[in-house]
C-alpha positions as CSV (number, residue, x, y, z in Angstrom):
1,X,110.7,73.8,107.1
2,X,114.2,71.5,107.7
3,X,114.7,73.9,110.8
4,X,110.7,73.0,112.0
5,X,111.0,69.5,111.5
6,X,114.4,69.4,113.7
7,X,112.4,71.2,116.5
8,X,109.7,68.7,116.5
9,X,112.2,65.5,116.4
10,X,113.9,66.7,119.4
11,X,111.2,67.1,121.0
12,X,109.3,64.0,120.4
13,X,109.3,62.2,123.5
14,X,111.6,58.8,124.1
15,X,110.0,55.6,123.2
16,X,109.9,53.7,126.9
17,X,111.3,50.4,127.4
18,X,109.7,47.6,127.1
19,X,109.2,45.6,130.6
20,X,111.3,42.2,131.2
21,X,109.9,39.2,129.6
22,X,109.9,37.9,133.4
23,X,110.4,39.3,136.6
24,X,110.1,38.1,140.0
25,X,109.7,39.4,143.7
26,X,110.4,37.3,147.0
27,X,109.4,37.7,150.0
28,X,111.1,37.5,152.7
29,X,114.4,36.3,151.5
30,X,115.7,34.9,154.8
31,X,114.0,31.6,156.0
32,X,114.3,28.6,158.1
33,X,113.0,24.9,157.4
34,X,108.7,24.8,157.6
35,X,108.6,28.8,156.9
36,X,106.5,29.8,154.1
37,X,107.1,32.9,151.7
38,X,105.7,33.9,148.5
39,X,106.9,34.4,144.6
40,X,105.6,36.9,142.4
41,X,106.5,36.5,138.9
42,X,105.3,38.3,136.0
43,X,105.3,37.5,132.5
44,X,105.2,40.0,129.6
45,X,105.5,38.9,125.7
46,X,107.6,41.1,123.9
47,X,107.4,39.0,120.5
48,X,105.2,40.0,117.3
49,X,103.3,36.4,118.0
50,X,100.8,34.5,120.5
51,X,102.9,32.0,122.7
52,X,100.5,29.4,123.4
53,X,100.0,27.9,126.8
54,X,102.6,30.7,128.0
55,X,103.5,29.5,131.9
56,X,106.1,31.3,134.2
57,X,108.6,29.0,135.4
58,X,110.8,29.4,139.0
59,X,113.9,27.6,139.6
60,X,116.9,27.2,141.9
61,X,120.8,27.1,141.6
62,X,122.9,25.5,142.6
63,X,119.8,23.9,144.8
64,X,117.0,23.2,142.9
65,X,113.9,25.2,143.9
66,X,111.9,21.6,144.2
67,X,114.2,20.4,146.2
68,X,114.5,23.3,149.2
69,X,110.6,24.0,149.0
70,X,107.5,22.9,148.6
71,X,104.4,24.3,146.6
72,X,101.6,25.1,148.7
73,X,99.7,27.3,146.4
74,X,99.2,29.7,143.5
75,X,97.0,32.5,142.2
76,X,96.6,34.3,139.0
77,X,96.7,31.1,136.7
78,X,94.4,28.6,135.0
79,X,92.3,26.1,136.4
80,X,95.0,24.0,136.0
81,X,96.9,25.3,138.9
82,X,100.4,25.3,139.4
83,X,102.4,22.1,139.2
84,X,106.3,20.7,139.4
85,X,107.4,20.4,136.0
86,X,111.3,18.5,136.5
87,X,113.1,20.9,138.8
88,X,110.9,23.9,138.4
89,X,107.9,25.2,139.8
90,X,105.5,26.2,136.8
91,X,102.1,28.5,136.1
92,X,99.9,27.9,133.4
93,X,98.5,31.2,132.0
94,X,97.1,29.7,128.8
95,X,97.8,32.0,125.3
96,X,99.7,35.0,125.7
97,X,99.5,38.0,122.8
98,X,101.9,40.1,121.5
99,X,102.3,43.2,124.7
100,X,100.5,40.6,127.0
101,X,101.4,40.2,130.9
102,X,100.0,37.9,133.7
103,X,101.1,37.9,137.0
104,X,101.7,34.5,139.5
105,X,101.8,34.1,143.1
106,X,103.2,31.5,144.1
107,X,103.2,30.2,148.0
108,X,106.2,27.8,148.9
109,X,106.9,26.1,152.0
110,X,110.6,25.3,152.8
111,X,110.8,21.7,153.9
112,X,111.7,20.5,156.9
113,X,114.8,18.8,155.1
114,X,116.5,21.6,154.0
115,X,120.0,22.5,154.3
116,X,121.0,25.4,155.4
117,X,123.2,27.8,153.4
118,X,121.5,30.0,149.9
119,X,120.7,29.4,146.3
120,X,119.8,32.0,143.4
121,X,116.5,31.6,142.1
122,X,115.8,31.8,138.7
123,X,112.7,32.5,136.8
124,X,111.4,32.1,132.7
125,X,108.4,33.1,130.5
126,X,108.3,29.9,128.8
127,X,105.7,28.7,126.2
128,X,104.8,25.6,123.8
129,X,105.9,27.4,120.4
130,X,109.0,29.6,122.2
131,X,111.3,30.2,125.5
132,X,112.4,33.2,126.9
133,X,115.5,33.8,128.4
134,X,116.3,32.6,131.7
135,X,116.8,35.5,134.7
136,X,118.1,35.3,138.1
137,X,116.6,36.3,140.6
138,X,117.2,37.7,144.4
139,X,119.3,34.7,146.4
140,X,117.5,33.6,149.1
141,X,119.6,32.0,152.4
142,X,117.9,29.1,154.2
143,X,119.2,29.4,157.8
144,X,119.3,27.2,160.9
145,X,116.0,27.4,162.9
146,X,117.8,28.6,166.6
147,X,119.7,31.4,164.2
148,X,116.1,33.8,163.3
149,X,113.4,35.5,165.8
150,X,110.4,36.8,164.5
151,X,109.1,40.1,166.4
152,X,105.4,40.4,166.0
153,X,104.0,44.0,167.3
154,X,100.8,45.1,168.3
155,X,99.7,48.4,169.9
156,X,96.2,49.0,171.6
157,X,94.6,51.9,172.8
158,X,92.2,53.1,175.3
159,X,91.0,57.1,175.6
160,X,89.6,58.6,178.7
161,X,87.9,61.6,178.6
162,X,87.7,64.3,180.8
163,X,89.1,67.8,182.5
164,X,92.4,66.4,180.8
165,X,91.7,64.1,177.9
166,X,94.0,60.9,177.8
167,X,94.7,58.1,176.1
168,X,96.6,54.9,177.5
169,X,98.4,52.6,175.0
170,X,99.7,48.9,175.0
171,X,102.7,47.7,173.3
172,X,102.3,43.6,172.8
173,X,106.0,42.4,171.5
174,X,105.5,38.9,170.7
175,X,107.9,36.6,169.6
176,X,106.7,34.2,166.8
177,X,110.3,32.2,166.6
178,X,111.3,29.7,165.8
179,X,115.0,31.1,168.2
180,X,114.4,32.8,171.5
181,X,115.0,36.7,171.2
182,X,116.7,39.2,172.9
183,X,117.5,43.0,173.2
184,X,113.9,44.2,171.5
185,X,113.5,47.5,171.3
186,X,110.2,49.1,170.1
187,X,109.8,52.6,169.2
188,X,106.4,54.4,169.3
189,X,105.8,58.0,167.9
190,X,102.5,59.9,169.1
191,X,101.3,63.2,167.6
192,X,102.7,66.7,168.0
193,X,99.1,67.6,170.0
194,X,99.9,65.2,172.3
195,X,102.4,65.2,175.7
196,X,103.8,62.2,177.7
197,X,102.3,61.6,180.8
198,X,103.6,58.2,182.2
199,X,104.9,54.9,181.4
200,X,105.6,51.3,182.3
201,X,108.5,49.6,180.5
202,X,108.8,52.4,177.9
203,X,110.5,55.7,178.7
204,X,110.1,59.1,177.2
205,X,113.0,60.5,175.2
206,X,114.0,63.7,175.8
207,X,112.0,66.1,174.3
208,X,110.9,64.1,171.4
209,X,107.2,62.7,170.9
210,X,108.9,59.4,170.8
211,X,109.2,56.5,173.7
212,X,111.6,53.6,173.7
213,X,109.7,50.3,174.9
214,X,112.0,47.7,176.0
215,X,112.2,43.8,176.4
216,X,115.3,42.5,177.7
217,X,114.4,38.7,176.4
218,X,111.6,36.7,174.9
219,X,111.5,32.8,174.0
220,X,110.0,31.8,171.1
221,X,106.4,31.7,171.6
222,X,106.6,34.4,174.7
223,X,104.8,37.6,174.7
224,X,105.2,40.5,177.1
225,X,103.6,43.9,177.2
226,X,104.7,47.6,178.0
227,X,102.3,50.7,178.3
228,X,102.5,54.5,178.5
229,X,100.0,57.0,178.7
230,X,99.1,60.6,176.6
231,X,98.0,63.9,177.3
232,X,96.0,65.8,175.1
233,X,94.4,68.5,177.2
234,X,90.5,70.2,178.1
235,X,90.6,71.3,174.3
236,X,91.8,68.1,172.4
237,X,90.2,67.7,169.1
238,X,90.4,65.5,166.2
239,X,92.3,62.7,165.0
240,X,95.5,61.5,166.3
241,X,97.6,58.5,165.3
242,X,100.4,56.8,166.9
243,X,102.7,54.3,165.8
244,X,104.8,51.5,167.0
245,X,108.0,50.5,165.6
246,X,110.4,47.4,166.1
247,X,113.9,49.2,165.3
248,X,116.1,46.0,167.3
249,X,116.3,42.8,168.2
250,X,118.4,39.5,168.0
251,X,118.7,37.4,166.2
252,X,118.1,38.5,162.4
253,X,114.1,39.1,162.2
254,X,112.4,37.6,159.3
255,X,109.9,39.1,158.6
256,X,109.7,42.9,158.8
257,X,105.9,43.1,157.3
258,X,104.7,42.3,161.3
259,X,107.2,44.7,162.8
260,X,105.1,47.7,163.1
261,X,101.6,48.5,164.0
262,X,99.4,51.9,164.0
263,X,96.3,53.3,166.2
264,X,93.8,55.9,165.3
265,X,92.6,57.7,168.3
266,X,89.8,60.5,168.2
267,X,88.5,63.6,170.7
268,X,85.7,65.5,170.9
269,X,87.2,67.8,173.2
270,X,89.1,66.8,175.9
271,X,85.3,64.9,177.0
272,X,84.9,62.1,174.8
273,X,87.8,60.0,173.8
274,X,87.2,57.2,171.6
275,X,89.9,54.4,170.5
């Protein structure tokens, strides 16, 4: 029986680790004066007790967080809303039980003010009977406006059916700012059922499915456009995808969330092409 119950405590699985009592995500951690980005904070009570009117708290340091950005808006909390509370940015949840979590988003606009260089942010699960500890967080650099260029990309396609179906794409690389930009490069993969036929400002690489689609220089606010065209054949059929990909450019880009974009092409043979 001793020998049983050894067997069965080994292998009883390990208890799991409770989740931080906060926890934060920011995105993107590089900005200039009048970007916005977003905090996600979530709150979990670990205690054996309700904390009552339980709120997630954000702040900065050395730089308080009120004093680099503003609040523009929140989700996930009370009627109340979000609010300033001293140098902190703050959620109301209302009561939280014992194994409770609530999750904030908070979207902050860095004033036109600010300083460049970085500050830690910090975040809390505080509450009106009890405090957590205090974490810190991922350090975020405020940077001078002419020093960023954010790459937008779009792709478009058109199919045209046929003896040998095709489909004709358009890359749109536009540059949101706030610095002009130079040496873009986007990279677009096609499927394997597919061949390069031609392109315009993007040129097939070697025997790959890929084509590098080149801008030399955009100013902030500037768009510019470079196409290339498919093959898929008399007996295409099905769905193909391709993707384009921003891989480089100067200066430092943002924002990677707009730096890619996808389109789903399908064939009934190669007669009917649809985009």
């Amino acid at each position: 029986m001793a020998a049983l119950a050894t067997a069965f405590f080994a292998m009883a699985p390990a208890a799991q680790a409770a989740p931080p009592t906060s926890s934060v995500q920011v995105s993107p951690t590089t900005l200039v004066p009048g970007q916005t980005f977003t905090v996600t904070q979530t709150i979990y009570n670990d205690r054996d007790f309700t904390v009552t009117f339980a709120k997630g708290a954000i702040y900065g340091s050395p730089t308080a967080i009120t004093d680099v950005a503003d609040l523009v808006s929140c989700t996930g909390v009370t009627s109340l809303g979000c609010f300033q509370y001293g140098s902190s940015y703050r959620a109301p949840f209302g009561d939280l039980e014992p194994g409770g979590s609530r999750t904030v988003v908070f979207t902050l606009r860095v004033k036109d003010t600010a300083a460049p260089g970085q500050f830690t942010l910090q975040h809390q699960f505080v509450g009106d009977n009890y405090s957590f500890e205090t974490f810190d967080g991922p350090v975020v650099t405020i940077a001078p406006p002419a020093t960023l260029a954010d790459i937008k990309v779009g792709l478009a396609a058109t199919g045209r059916g046929g003896l040998n179906a095709r489909i004709d794409y358009t890359v749109t690389v536009t540059n949101i700012g706030p610095g002009a930009a130079s040496g873009i490069r986007v990279v677009a993969t096609y499927p394997a059922a597919l061949s390069f036929a031609s392109g315009s400002g993007c040129a097939h690489v070697g025997t790959t499915r890929t084509v590098n689609c080149d801008v030399a220089s955009l100013a902030s606010g500037a768009s510019a456009t470079r196409t290339f065209s498919v093959d898929g054949g008399l007996l295409a059929l099905g769905s193909y995808t391709t993707t384009a990909q921003r891989t480089a450019s100067s200066p430092t880009d943002p924002n990677a969330a707009n730096d890619s974009a996808s389109k789903t092409c399908s064939a009934l043979t190669g007669l009917i092409v649809t985009c």
